[in-house]
C-alpha positions in Angstrom: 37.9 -49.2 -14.8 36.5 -46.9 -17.1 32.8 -47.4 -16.9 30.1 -48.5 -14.6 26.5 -50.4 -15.6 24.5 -48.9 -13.2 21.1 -50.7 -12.7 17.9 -48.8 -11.2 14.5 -48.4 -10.9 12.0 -46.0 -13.3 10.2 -45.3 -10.2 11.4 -42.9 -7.6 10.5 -45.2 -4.5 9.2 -44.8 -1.7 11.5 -42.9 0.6 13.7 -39.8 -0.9 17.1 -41.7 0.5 16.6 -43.8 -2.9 17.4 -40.4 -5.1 19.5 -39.4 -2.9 21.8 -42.5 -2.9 21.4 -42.2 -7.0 22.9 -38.6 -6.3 25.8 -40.1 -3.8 26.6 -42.7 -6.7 26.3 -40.4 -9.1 29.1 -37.5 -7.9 31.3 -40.8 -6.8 31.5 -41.9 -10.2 32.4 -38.8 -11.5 34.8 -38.1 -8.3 36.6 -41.2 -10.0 36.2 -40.3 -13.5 34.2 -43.0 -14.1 31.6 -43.0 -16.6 28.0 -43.9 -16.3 26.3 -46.6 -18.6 22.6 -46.6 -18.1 19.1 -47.7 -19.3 18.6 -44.3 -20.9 15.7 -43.4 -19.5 14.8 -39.7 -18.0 12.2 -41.4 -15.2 12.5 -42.6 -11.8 16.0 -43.3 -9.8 17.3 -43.4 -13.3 16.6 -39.8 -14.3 17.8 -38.6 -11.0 21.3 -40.8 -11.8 21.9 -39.4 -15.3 21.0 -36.0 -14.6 23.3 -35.6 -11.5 26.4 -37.4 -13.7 25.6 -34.9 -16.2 25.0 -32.1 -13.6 28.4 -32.7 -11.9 30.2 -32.6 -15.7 30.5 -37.1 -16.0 30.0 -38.5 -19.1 26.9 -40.6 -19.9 25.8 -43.5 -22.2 22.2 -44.6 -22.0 20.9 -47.5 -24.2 17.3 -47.6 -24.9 14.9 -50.0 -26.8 13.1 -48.4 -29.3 9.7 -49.5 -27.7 10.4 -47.0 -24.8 11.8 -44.4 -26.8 8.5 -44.4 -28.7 6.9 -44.2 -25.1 8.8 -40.8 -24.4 10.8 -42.1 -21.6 14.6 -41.8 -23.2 16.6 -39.2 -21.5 17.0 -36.6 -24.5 20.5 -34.5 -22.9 22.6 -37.5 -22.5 25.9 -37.4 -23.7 25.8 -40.6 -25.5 22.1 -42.3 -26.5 22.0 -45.2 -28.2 18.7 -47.1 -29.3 18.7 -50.6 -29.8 15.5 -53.2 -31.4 15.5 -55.0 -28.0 16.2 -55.7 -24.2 18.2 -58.7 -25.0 20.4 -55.5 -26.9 20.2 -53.3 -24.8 21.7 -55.7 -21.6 24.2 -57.1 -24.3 25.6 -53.8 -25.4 25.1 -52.6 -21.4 27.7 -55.8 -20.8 30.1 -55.1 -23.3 30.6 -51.3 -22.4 31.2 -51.6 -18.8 33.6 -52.9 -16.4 31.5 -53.4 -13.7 27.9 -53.4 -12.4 25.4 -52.2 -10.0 22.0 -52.3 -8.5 20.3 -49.3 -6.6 16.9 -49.9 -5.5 14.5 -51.0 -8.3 12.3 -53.7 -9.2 12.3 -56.7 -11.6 14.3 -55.2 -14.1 16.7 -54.0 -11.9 16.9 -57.4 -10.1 16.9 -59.7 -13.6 19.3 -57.7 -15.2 21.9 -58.0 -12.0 21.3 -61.5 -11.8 22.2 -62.1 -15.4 25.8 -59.9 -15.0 26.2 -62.4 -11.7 25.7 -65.2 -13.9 27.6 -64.1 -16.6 30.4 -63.6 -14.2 29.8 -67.2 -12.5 30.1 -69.0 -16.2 32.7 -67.3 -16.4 31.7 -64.9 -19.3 33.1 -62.0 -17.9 35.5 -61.2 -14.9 33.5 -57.8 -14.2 32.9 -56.4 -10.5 28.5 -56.5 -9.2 27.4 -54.9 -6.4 24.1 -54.0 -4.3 23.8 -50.5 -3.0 21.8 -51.4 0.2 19.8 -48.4 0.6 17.6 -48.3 3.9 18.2 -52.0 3.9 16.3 -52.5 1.1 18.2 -55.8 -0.2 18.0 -57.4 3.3 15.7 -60.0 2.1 17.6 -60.8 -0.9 20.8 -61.1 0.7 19.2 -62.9 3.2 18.0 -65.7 0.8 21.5 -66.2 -0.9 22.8 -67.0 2.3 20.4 -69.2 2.6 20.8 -70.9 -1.0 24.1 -71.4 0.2 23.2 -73.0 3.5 20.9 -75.3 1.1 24.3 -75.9 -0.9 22.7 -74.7 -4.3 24.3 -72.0 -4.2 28.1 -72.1 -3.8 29.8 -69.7 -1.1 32.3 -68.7 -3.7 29.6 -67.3 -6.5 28.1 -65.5 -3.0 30.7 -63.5 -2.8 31.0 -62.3 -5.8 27.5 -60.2 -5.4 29.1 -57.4 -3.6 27.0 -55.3 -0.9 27.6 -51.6 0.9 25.4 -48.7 2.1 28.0 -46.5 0.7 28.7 -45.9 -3.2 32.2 -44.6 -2.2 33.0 -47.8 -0.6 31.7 -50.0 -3.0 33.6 -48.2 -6.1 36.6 -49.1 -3.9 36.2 -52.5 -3.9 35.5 -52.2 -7.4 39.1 -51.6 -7.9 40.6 -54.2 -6.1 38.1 -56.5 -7.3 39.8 -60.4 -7.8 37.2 -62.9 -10.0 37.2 -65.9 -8.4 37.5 -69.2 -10.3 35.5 -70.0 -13.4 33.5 -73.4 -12.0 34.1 -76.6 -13.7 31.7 -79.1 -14.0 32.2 -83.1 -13.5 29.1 -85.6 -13.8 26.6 -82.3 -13.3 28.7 -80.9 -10.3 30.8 -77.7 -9.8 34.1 -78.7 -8.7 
């Protein structure tokens, strides 16, 4: 692993632990000389990110549309800022630079753009590592309801596991590394097999 998609909110949240787990990931990535790929913006959970990266002496690559970046929001002391025409772009480019992916507290974005990379990964399209950080539980419900996709069988137990989950960035970068894809589904008269 060299680099890690991290996805976030552009709001701070309501509680301080979200910043703060932005600032635990943050120093674990560069503890592992990892480096950080990013939405690029200087807002929010994902200010807080890039700016401790960059505050502990990690590299990092933000990737902006240029709708925001005309909005002010781009981070302008990145290491690496790169401005694309669209989201479709910006999540492609995101994909192709990192080598694995993961969700701290956030909202819609933060949620579709995770749920693509787990899709990606359960097509087969990449054999990349996601995770949740669940910070002050705040993925309950959502882990919650893919256990229960599974229970309703439309959601296989296999493509479960792949969505990773910790409280703790250390221990999730860990699993990162030993990290095993499972098997790319196959499908026979519209059924995974």
């Amino acid at each position: 692993m060299k680099r890690v998609c991290v996805y976030c909110g552009s709001n701070v949240g309501r509680w301080s632990d979200y910043a703060e787990a932005a600032k635990d990931l943050a120093r674990a990535l560069v503890n592992r000389r990892l480096d950080l790929v990013y939405g690029g913006a200087s807002v929010g959970v994902m200010g807080v990110l890039a700016n401790t990266v960059l505050a502990e002496g990690g590299h990092v690559i933000g990737i902006i549309p240029q709708g925001l970046v005309d909005r002010e929001v781009a981070h302008p002391g990145l290491s690496d800022l790169r401005v694309v025409a669209s989201m479709h772009e910006r999540k492609t480019l995101m994909a192709e630079l990192s080598d694995g992916f993961i969700a701290l507290p956030g909202g819609l974005g933060t949620l579709e753009e995770l749920f693509e990379a787990l899709t990606w990964a359960q097509l087969g399209l990449h054999q990349k590592p996601c995770g949740l950080l669940n910070v002050r539980n705040y993925y309950r419900s959502l882990i919650d309801f893919l256990d229960h996709a599974v229970a309703e069988q439309l959601l296989e137990a296999v493509y479960r596991a792949m969505l990773l989950v910790e409280e703790q960035p250390a221990r999730l970068l860990e699993r990162f590394e030993c990290y095993q894809a499972p098997p790319v589904a196959k499908w026979v008269n519209g059924t995974s097999t």
